[in-house]
N, C-alpha and C positions, 0 to 999 in steps of 0.2 A: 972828708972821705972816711974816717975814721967814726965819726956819728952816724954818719950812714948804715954802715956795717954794721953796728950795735940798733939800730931801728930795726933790723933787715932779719936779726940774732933773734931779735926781741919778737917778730910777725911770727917766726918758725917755730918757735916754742910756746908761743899763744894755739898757735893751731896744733901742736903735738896734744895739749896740756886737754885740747878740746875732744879730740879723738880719743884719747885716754879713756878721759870717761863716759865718750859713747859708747864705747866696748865693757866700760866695766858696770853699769848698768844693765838690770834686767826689767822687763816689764812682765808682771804676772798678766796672766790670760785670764781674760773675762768669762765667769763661771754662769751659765746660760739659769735666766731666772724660770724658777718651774712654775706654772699654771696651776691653778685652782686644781683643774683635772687631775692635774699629775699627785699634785699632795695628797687630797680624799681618794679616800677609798669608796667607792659606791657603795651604798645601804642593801641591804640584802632586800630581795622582797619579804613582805610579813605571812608567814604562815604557819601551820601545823603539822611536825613530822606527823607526830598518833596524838592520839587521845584514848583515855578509858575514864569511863563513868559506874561507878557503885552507888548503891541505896545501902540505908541504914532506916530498918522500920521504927515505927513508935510502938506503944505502949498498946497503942488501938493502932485498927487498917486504919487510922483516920489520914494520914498522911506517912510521907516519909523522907528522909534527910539525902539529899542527892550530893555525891561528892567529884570532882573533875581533877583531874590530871593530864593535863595536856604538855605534849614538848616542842616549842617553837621551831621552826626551822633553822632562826638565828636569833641572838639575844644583844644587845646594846645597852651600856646604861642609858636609863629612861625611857626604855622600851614597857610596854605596860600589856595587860589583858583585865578583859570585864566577863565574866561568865552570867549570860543571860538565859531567860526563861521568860516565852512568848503563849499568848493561847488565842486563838483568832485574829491574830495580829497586835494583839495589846500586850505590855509587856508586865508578868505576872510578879516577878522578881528578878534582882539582878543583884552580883557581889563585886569588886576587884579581888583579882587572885592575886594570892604570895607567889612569885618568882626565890625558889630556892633550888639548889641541886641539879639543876637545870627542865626543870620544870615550871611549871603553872598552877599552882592547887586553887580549889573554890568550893564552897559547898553553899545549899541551897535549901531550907526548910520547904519542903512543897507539901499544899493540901491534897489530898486524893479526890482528882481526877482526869478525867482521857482528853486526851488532844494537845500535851504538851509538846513545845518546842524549844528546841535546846541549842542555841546558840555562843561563836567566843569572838568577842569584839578585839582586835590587836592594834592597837595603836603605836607609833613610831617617834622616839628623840627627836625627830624632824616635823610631829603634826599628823603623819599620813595614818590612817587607819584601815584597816580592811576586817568584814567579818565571815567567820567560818561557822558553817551549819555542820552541827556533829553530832546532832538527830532530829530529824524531821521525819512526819509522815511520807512527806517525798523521797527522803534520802534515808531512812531508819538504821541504824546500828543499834538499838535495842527497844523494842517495840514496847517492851513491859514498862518501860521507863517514861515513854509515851501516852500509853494506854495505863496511869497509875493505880485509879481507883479499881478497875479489872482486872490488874495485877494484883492488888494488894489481897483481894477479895478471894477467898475458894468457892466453890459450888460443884453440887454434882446433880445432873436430873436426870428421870426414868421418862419411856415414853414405850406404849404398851400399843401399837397396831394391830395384831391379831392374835388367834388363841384357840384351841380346841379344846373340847372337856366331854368326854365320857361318862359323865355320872361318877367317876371316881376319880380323875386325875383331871388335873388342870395344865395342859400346857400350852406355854407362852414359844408361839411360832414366829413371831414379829415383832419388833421394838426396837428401841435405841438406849443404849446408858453413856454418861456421858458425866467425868471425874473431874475437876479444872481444883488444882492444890496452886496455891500462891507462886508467884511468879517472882515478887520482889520478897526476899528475905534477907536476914542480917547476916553478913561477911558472906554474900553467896552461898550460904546452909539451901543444899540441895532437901525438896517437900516433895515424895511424890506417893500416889495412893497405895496402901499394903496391901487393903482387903475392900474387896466389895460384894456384897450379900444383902441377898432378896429377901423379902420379909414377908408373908402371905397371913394375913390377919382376917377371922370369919366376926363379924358383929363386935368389931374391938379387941377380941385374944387371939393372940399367936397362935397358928396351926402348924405353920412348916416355915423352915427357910434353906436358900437355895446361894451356897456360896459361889461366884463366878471366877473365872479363870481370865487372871488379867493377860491381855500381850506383853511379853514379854521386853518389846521394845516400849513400853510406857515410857523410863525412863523419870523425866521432872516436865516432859508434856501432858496435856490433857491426855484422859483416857474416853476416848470415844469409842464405840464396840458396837455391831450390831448383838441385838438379844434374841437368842433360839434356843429352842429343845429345853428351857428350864419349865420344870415339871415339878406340883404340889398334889400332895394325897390330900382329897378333899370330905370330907362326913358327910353325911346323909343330911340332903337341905331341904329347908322347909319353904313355903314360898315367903317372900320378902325377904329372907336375910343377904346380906353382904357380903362380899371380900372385897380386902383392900391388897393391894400389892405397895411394898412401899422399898428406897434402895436406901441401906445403912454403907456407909463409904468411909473405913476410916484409914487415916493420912501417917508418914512416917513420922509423925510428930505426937502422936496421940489425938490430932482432933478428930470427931468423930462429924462429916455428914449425913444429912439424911434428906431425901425427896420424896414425895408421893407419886405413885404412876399408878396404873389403873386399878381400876372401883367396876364390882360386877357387881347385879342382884339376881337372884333367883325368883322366879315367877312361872306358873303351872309349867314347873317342868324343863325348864330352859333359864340360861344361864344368859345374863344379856352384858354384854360390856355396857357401862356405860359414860365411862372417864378414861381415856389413854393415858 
């Protein structure tokens, strides 16, 4: 009876001893495993807050040094940019840009001439690439940059349509004049025309000249103007001799242009145009 008791002692403390430590046991909670999705962050797409493009001339309009400054819309390490330059679809030159500052720089030796296109190729730490047109004749943000060689270049012409003449005065009723100062210059140095003035020449020597009155909104655009009421005092002609009309144009810079426009000759009496 007595062993019994101590069996019976012995079951009840075995299962105390078991309860004990189910209660004094914890089991930590299984902390939920995060998905691919959830860790990355999705890549931004690739593109272009701004961009600005300057020229840097040479020595000659031969050509000029194009420079890019573009600011991505997000940046990555191993994110990249290639600043391209196309001309009928063939690609003329191309650089990788430095990424500093948060920018894109690149510059480009280009020869002078018209129909450039100016492209920035972005590629992605991941492969992906995309390219942004940031002047094109389709899409232009700076035409001159474009159109290089007839940036780079000035010119001014005369054109002489009509004219009366009395026997002593010559005036020019009809015409066109027409200023074009460079377009691309160095750090953006504004070129625009000072002065423009007629030249009326009898058999090769100076007779008179006629300074014109530019618009005031010229500004560093062409000057185009119609040409009226300029009037020369002309000498007693002989038949065959000549006059020449010619346009002196000169620039804020000191260069001086010059064009021909109309050529008369004198014959029994009568003045004939015969060059506009």
């Amino acid at each position: 009876m007595k062993k019994k008791k101590l069996l019976v002692l012995a079951a009840l403390i075995a299962v105390f001893a078991l309860t004990f430590c189910a209660c004094g046991s914890k089991t930590e909670p299984t902390q939920p495993t995060q998905t691919a999705a959830q860790t990355n962050v999705p890549a931004q797409p690739l593109g272009l807050a701004s961009w600005e493009m300057t020229a840097a001339t040479w020595s000659s309009p031969n050509g000029a040094t194009v420079i890019l400054s573009a600011v991505p819309t997000s940046h990555t390490d191993g994110d990249s940019a290639l600043f391209t330059v196309r001309m009928e679809g063939e690609e003329v030159a191309s650089v990788a840009c430095e990424y500093k500052d948060g920018c894109y720089t690149g510059s480009l030796d280009l020869n002078a001439a018209d129909g450039y296109c100016y492209f920035v190729i972005l590629t992605g730490a991941d492969g992906t690439s995309t390219e942004v047109a940031v002047n094109t004749p389709t899409a232009p943000t700076d035409e001159a940059l474009i159109n290089m060689e007839s940036s780079l270049n000035s010119y001014c012409s005369l054109m002489v349509s009509d004219f009366v003449f009395d026997g002593k005065w010559l005036t020019v009723t009809g015409g066109q004049v027409q200023v074009q100062p460079p377009r691309i210059t160095n750090a953006g140095e504004t070129i625009t025309c000072a002065e423009a003035t007629l030249v009326l020449s009898m058999n090769g020597a100076e007779i008179g000249t006629v300074q014109l009155a530019l618009p005031k909104d010229a500004g560093d655009e062409s000057v185009d103007m119609p040409l009226t009421g300029a009037a020369f005092q002309i000498p007693e002609l002989e038949d065959d001799q000549q006059l020449a009309l010619r346009l002196d144009a000169k620039l804020s810079n000191g260069q001086v242009l010059t064009a021909p426009g109309g050529s008369w000759t004198y014959n029994d009496g009568e003045l004939l145009l015969i060059a506009g």
